[in-house]
Residue frames relative to the residue before (quaternion, step in Angstrom):
aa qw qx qy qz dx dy dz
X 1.0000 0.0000 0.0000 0.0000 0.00 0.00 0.00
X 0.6898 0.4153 -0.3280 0.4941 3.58 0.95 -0.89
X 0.7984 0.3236 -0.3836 0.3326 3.74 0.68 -0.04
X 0.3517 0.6107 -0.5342 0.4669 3.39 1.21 0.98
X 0.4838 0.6507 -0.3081 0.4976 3.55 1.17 -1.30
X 0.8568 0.2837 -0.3034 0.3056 3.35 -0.12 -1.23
X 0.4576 0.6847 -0.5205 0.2257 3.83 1.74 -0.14
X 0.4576 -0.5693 0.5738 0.3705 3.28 -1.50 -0.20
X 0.3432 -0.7187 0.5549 0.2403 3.44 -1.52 0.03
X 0.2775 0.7283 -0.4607 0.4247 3.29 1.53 0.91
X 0.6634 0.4974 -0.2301 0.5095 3.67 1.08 -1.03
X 0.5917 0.4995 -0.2666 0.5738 4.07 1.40 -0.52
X 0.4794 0.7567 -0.2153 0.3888 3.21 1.45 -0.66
X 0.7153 0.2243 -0.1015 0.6540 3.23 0.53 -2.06
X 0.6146 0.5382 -0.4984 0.2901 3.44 0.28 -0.70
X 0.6703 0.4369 -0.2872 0.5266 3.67 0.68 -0.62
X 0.4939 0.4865 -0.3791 0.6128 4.12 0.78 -0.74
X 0.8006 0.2665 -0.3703 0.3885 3.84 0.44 -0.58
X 0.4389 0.6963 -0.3226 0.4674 3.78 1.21 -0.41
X 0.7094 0.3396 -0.1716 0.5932 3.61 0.67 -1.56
X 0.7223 0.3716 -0.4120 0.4129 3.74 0.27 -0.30
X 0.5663 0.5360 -0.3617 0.5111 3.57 1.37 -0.27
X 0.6512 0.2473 -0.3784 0.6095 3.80 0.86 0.08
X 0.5766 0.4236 -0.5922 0.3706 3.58 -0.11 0.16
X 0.4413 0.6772 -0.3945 0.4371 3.77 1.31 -0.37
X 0.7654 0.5171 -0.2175 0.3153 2.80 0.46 -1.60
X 0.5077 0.5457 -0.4153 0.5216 3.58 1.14 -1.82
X 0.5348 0.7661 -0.2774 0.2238 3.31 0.07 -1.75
X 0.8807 0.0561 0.0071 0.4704 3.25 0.19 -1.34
X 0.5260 0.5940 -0.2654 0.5478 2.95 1.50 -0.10
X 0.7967 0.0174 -0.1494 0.5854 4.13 0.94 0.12
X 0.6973 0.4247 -0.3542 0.4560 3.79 1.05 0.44
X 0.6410 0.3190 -0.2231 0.6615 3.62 1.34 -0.83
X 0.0507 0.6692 -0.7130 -0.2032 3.34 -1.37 -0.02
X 0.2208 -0.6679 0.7066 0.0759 3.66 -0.84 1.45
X 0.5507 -0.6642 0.4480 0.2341 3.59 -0.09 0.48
X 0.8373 0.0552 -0.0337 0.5428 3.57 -0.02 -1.20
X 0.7439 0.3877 -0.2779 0.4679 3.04 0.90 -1.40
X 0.1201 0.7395 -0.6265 0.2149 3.72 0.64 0.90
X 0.7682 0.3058 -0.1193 0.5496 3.62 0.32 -1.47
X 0.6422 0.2709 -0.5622 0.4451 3.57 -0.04 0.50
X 0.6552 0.4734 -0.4537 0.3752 3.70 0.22 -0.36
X 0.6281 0.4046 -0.4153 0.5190 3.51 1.05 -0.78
X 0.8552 0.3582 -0.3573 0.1125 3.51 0.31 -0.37
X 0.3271 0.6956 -0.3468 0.5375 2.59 2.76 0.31
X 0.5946 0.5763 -0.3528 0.4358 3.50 1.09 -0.64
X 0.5490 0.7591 -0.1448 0.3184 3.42 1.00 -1.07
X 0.6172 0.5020 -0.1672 0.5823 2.91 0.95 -2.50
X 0.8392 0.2815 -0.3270 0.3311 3.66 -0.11 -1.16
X 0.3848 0.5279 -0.5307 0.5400 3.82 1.03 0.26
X 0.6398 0.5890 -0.4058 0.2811 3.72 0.21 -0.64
X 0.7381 0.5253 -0.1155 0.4074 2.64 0.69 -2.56
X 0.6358 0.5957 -0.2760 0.4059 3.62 1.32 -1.09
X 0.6487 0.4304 -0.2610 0.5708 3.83 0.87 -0.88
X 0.6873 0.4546 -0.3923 0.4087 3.96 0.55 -0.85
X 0.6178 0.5294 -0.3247 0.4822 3.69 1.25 -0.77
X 0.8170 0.4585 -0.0713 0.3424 3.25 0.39 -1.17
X 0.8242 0.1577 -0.1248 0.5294 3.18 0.77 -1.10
X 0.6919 0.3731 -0.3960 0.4746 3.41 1.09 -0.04
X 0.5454 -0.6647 0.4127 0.3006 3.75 1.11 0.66
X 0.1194 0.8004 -0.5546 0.1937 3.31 1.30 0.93
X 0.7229 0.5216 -0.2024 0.4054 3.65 0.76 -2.11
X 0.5161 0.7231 -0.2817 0.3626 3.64 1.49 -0.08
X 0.6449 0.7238 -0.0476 0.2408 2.66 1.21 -1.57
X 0.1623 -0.7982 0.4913 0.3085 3.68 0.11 0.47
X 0.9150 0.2604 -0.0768 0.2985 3.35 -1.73 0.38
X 0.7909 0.2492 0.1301 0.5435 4.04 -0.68 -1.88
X 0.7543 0.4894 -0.2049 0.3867 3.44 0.41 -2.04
X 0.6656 0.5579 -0.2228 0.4428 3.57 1.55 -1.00
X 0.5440 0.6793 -0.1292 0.4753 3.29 1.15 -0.72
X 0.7395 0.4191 -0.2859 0.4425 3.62 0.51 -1.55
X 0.6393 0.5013 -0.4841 0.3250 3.87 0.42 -0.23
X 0.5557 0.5981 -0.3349 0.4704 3.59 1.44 -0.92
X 0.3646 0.8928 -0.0719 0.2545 3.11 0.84 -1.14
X 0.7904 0.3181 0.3324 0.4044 2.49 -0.21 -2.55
X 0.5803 0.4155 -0.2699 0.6464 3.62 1.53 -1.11
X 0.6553 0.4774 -0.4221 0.4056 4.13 0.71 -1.01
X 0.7299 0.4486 -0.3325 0.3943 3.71 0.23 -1.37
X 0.7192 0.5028 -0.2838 0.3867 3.95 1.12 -0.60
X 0.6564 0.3892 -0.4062 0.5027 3.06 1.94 -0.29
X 0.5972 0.6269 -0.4450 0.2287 3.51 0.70 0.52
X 0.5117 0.5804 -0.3167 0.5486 2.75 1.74 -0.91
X 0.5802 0.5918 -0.4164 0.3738 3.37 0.50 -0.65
X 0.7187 0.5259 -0.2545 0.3770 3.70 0.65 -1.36
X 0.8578 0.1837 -0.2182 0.4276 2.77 0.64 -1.12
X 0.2495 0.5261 -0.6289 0.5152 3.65 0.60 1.03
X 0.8397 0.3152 -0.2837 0.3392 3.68 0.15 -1.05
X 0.3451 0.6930 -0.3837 0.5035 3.61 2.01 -0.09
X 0.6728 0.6283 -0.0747 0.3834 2.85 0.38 -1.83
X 0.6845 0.2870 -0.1507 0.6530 4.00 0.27 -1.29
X 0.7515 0.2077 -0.4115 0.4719 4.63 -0.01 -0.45
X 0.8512 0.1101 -0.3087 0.4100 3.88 0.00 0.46
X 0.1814 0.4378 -0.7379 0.4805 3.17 0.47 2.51
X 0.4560 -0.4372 0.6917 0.3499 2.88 -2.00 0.91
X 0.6195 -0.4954 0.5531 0.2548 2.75 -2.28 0.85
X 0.4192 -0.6911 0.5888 0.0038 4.01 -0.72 1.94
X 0.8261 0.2399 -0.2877 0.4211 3.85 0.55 -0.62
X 0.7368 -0.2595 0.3818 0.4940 3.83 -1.29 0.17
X 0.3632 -0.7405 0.5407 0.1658 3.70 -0.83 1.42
X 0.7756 0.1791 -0.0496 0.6033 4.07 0.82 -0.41
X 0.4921 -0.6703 0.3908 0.3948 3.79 1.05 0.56
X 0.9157 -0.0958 0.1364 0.3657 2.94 -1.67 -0.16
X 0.7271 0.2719 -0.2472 0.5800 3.58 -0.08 -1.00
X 0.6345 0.2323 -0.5994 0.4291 3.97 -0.44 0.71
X 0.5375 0.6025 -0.4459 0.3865 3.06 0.37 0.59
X 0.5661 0.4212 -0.3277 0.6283 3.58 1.07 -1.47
X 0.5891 -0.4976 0.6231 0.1309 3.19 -2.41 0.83
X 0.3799 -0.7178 0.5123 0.2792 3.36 -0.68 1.25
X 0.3783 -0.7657 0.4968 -0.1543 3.01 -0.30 1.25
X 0.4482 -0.8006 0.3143 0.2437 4.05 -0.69 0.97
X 0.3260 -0.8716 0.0943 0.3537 3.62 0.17 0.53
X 0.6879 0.4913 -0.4003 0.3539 2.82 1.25 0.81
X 0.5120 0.4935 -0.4208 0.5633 3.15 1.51 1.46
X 0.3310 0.6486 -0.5556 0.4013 3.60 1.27 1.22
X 0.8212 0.3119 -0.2883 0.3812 2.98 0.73 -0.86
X 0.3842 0.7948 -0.4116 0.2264 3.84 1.22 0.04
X 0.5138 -0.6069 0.5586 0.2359 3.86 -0.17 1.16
X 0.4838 -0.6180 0.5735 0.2349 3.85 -1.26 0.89
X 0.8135 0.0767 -0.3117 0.4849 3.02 -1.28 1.31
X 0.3178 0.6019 -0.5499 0.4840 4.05 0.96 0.56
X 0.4536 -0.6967 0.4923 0.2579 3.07 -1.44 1.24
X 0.6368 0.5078 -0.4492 0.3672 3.88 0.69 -0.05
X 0.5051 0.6897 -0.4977 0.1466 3.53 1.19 -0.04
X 0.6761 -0.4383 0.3449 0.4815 3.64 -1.50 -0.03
X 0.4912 0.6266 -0.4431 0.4121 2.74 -1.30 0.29
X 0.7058 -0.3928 0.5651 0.1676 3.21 -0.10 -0.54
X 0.7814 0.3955 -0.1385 0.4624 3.73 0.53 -1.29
């Protein structure tokens, strides 16, 4: 307890001066630049390091001795697998829904029996 006491709040300080300058990035590039694609990885690279920066810092992660120090690294690897291979996994399935919606499906059909009320003798079919 006494050697929290003796920390400074100079080190909460920059951490946060860095946090708030990491969202002014963000606004930043997010309504003045437009990076096209790589929009969303930078914000979400931008993100990750807002994370890593609060989990160290403010949750006394960088304190930690040993195991406790470890589990955020960890924790970022085992989520970024799952993560791949969900996305592995969803780009080399065949495509499961209707390739051109609904109507490639419907029978091309003559046009002057589109417009023929059900159970009318001009309908398709035949009937």
């Amino acid at each position: 307890m006494a050697r929290s006491a003796e920390k400074s709040a100079w080190g909460y300080v920059g951490v946060w001066t860095v946090l708030a300058a990491l969202s002014v990035v963000t606004w930043w590039l997010g309504t003045k630049l437009n990076l096209g694609p790589w929009s969303l990885p930078v914000a979400l690279l931008i993100a990750v390091a807002k994370t890593v920066l609060v989990a160290m810092f403010f949750m006394h992660l960088v304190e930690q001795p040993g195991a406790r120090r470890v589990a955020l690294p960890v924790s970022a690897l085992f989520m970024g697998l799952l993560l791949g291979g969900v996305l592995l996994d969803a780009m080399t399935r065949e495509r499961m829904a209707r390739p051109d919606g609904p109507k490639a499906l419907e029978p091309v059909r003559p046009g002057s029996t589109r417009t023929a009320p059900p159970g009318s003798p001009t309908r398709w079919m035949g009937h």
